[in-house]
SEFIZA-3560 file (N, C-alpha, C; in Angstrom, 3 decimals):
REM SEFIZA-3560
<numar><xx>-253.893</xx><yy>178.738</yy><zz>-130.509</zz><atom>N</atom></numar>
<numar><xx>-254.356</xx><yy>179.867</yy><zz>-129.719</zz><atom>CA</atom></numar>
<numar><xx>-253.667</xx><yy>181.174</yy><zz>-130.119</zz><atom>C</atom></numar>
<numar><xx>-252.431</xx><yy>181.049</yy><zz>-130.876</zz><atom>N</atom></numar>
<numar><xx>-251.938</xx><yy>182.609</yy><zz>-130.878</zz><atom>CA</atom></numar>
<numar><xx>-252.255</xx><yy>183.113</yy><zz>-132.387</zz><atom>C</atom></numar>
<numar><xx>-253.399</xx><yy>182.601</yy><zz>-133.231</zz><atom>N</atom></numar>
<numar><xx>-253.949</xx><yy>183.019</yy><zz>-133.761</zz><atom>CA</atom></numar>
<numar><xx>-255.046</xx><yy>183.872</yy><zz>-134.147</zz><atom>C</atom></numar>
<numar><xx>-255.538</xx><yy>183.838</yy><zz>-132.275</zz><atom>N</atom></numar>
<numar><xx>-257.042</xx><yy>184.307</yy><zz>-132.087</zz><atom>CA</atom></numar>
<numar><xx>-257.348</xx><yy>185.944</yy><zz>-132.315</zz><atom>C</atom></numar>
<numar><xx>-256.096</xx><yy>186.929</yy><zz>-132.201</zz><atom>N</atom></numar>
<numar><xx>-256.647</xx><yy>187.811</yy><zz>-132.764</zz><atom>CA</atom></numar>
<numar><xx>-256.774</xx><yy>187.886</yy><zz>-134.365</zz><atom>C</atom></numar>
<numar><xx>-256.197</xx><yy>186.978</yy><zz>-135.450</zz><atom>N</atom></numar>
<numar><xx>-255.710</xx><yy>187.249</yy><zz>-136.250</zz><atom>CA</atom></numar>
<numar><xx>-257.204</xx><yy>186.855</yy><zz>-136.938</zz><atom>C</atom></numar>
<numar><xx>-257.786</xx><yy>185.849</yy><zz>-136.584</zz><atom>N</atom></numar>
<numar><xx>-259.181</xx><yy>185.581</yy><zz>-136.855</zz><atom>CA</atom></numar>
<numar><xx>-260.061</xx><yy>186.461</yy><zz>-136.950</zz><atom>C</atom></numar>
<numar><xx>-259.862</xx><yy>186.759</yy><zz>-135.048</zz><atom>N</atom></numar>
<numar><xx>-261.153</xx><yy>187.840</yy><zz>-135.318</zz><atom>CA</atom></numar>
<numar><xx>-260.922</xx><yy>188.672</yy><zz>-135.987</zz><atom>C</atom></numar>
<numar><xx>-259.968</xx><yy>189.602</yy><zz>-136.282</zz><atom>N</atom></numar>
<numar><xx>-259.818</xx><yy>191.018</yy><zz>-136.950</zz><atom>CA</atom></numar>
<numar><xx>-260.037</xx><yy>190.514</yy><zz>-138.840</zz><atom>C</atom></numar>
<numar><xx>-259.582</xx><yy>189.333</yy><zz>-139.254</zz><atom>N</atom></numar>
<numar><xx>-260.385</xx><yy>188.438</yy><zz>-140.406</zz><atom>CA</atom></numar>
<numar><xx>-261.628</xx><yy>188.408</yy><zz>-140.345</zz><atom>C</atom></numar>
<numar><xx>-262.237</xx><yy>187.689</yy><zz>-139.308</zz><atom>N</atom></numar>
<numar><xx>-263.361</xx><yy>187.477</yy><zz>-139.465</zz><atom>CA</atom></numar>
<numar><xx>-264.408</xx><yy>189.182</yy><zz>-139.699</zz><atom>C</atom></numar>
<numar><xx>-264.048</xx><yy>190.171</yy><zz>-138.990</zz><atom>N</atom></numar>
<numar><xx>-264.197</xx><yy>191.559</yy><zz>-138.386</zz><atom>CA</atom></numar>
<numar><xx>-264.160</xx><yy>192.113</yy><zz>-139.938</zz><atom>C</atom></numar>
<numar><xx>-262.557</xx><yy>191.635</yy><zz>-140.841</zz><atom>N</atom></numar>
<numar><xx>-262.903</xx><yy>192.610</yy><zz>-142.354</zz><atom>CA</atom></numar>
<numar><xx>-264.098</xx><yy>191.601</yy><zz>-143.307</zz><atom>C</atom></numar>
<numar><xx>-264.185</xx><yy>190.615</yy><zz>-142.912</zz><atom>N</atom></numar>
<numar><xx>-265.449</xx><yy>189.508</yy><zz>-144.231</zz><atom>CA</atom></numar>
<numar><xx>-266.371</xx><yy>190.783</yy><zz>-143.277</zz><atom>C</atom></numar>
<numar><xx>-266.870</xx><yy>190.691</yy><zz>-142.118</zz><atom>N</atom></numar>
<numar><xx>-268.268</xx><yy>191.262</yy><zz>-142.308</zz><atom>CA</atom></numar>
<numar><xx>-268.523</xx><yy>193.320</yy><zz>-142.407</zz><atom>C</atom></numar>
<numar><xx>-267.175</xx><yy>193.273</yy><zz>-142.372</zz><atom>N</atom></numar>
<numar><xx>-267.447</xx><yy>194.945</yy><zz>-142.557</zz><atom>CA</atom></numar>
<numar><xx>-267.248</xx><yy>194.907</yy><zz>-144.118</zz><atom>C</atom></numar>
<numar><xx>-266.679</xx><yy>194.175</yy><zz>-144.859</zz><atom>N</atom></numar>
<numar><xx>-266.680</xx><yy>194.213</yy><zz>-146.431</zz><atom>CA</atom></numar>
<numar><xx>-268.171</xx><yy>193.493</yy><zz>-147.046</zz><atom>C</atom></numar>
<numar><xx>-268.647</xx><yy>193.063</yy><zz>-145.991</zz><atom>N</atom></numar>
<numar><xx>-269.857</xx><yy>192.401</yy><zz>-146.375</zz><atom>CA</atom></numar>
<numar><xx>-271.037</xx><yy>193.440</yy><zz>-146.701</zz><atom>C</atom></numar>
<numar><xx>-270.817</xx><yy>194.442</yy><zz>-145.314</zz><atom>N</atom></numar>
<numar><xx>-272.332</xx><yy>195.264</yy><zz>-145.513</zz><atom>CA</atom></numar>
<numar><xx>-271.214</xx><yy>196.632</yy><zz>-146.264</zz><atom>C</atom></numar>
<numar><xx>-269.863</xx><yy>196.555</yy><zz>-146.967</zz><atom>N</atom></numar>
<numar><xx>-269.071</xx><yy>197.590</yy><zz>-147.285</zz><atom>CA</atom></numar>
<numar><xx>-269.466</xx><yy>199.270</yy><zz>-146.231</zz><atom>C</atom></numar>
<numar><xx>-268.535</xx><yy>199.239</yy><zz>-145.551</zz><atom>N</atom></numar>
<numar><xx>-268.582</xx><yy>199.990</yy><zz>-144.392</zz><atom>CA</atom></numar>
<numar><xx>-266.934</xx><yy>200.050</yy><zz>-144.243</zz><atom>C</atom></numar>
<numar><xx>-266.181</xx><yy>201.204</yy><zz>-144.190</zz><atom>N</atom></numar>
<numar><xx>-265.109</xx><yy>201.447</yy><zz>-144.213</zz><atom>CA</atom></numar>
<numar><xx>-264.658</xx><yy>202.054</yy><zz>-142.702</zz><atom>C</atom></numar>
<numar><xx>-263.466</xx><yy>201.731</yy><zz>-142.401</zz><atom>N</atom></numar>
<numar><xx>-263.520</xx><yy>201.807</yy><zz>-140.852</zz><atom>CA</atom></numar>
<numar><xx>-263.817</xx><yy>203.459</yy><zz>-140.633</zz><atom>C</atom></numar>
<numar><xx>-263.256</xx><yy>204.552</yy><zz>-141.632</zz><atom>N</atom></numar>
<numar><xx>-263.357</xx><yy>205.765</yy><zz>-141.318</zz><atom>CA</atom></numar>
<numar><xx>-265.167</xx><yy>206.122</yy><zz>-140.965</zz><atom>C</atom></numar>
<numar><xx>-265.803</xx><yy>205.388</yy><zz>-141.808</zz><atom>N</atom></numar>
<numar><xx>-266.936</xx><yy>205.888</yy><zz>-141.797</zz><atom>CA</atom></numar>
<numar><xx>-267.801</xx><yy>205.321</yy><zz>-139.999</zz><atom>C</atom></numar>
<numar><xx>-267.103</xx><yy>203.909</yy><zz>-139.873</zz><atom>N</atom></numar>
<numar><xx>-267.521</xx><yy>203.529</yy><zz>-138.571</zz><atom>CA</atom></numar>
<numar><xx>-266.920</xx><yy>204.398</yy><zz>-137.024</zz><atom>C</atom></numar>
<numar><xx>-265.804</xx><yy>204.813</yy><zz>-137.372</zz><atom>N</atom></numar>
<numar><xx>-265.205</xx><yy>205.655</yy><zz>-136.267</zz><atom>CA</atom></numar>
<numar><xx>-266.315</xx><yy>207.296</yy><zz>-136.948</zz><atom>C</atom></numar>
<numar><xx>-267.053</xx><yy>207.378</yy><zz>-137.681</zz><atom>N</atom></numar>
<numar><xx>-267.572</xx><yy>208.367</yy><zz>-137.626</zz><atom>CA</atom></numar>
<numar><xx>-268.917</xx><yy>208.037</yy><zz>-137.331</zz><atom>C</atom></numar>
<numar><xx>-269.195</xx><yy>207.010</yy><zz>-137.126</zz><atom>N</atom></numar>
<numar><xx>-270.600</xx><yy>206.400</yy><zz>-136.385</zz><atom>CA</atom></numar>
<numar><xx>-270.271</xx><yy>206.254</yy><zz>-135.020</zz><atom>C</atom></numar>
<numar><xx>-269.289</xx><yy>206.107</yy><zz>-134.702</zz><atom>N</atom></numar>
<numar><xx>-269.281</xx><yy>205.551</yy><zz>-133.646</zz><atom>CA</atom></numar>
<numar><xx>-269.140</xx><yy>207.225</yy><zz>-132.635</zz><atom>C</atom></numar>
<numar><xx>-268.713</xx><yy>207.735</yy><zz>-133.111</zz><atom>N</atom></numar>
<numar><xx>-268.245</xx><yy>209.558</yy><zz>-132.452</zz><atom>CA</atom></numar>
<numar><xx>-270.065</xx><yy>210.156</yy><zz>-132.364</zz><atom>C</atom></numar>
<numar><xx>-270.178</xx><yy>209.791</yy><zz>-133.042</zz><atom>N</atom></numar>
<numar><xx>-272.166</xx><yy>210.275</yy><zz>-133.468</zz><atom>CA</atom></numar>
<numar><xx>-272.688</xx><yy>209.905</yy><zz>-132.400</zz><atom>C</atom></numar>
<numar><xx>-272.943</xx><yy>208.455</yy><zz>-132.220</zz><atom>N</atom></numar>
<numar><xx>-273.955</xx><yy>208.035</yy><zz>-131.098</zz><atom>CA</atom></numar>
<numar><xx>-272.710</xx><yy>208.613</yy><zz>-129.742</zz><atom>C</atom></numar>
<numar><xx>-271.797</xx><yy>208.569</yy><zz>-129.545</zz><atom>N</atom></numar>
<numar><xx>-271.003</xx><yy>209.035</yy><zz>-128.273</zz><atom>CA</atom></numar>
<numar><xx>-271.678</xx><yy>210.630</yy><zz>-128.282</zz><atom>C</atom></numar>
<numar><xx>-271.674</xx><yy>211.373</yy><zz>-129.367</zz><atom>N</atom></numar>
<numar><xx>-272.275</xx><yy>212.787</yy><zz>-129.107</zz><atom>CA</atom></numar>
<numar><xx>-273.654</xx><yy>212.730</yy><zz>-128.776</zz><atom>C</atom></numar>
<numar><xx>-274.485</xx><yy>211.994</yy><zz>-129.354</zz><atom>N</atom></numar>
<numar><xx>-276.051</xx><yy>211.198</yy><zz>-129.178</zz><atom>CA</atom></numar>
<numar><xx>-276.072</xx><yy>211.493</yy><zz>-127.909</zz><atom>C</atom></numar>
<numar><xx>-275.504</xx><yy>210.324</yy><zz>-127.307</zz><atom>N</atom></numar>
<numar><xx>-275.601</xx><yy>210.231</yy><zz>-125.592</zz><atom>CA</atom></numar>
<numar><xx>-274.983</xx><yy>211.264</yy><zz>-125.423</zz><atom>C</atom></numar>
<numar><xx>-274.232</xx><yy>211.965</yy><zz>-125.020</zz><atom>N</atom></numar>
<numar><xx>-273.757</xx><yy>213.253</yy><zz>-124.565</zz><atom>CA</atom></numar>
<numar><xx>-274.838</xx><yy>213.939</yy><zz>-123.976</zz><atom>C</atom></numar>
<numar><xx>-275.298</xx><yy>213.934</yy><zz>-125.769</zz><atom>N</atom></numar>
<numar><xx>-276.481</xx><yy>215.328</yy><zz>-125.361</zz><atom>CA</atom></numar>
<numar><xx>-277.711</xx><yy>214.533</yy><zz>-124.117</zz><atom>C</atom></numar>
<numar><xx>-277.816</xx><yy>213.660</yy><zz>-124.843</zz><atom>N</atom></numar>
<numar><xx>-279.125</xx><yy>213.087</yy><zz>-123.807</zz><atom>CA</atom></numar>
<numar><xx>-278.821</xx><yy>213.583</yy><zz>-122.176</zz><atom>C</atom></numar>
<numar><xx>-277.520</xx><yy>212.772</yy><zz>-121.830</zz><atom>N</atom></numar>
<numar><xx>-277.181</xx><yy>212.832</yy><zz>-120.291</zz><atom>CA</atom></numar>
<numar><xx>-277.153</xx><yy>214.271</yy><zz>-120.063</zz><atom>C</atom></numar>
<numar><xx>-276.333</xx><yy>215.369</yy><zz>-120.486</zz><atom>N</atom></numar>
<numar><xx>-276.281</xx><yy>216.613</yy><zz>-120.450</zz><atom>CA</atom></numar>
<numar><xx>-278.127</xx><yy>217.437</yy><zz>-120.200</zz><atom>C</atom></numar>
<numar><xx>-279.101</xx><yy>217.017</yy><zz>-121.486</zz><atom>N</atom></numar>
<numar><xx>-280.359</xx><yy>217.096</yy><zz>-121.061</zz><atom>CA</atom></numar>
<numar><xx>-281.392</xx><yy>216.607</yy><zz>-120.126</zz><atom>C</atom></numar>
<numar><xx>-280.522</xx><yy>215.587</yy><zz>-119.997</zz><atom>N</atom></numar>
<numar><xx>-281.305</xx><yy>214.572</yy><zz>-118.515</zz><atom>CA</atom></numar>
<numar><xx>-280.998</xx><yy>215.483</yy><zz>-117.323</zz><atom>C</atom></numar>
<numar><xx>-279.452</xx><yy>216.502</yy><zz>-117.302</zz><atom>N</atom></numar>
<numar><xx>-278.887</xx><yy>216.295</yy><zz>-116.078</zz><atom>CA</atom></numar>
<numar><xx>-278.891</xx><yy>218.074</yy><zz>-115.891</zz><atom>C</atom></numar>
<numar><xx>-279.511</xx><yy>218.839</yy><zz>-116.699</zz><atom>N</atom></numar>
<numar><xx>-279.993</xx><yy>220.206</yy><zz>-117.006</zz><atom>CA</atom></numar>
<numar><xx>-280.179</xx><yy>220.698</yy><zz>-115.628</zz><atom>C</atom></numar>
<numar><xx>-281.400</xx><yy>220.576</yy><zz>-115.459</zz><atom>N</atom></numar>
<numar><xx>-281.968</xx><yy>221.210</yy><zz>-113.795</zz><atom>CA</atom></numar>
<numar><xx>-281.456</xx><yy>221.070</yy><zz>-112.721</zz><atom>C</atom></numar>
<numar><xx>-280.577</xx><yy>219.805</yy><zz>-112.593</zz><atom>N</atom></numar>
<numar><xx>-279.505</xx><yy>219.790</yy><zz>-111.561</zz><atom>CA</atom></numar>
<numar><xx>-278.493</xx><yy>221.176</yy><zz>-111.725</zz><atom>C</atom></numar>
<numar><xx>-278.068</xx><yy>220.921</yy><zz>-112.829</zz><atom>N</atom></numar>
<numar><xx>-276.837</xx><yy>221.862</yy><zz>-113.419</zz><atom>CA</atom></numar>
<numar><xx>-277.208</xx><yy>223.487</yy><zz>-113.346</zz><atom>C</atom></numar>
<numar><xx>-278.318</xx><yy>223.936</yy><zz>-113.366</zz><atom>N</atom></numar>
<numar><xx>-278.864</xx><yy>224.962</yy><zz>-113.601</zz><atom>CA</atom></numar>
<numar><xx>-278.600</xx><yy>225.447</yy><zz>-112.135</zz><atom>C</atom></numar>
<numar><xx>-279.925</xx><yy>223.940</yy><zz>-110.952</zz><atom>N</atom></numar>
<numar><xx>-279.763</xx><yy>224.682</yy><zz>-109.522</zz><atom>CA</atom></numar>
<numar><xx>-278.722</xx><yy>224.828</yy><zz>-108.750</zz><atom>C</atom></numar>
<numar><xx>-277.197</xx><yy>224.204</yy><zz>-109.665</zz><atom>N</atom></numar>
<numar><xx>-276.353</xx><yy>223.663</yy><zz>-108.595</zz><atom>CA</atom></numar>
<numar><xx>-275.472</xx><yy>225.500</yy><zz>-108.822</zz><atom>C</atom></numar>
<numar><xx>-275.762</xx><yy>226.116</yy><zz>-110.458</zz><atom>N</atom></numar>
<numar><xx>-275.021</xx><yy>227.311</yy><zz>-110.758</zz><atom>CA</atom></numar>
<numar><xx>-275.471</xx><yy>228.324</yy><zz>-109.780</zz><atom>C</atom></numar>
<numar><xx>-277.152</xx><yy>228.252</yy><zz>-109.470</zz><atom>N</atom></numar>
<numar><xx>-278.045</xx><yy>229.534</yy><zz>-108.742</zz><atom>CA</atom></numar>
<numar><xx>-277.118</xx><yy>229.109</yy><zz>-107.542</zz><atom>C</atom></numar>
//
């Protein structure tokens, strides 16, 4: 059992070396879709925000 992170984070580099994907580039995917949604909720949540300023 006190191997189990050591696996996954193994198992974690076979498949990120698999589709070759480097962690910098995934922490820069991953910041993308977090800005993605941002905007969405921010545009979902507009007209509230607008009537709550009037």
């Amino acid at each position: 059992m006190a191997n189990d992170k050591r696996f996954t984070f193994k198992f974690l580099g076979v498949h990120m070396e698999a589709i070759n994907f480097t962690p910098k580039e995934l922490r820069k995917t991953v910041w993308t879709a977090a800005l993605i949604i941002l905007m969405i909720i921010i545009a979902w949540r507009l007209p509230e925000i607008i009537s709550a300023i009037r």
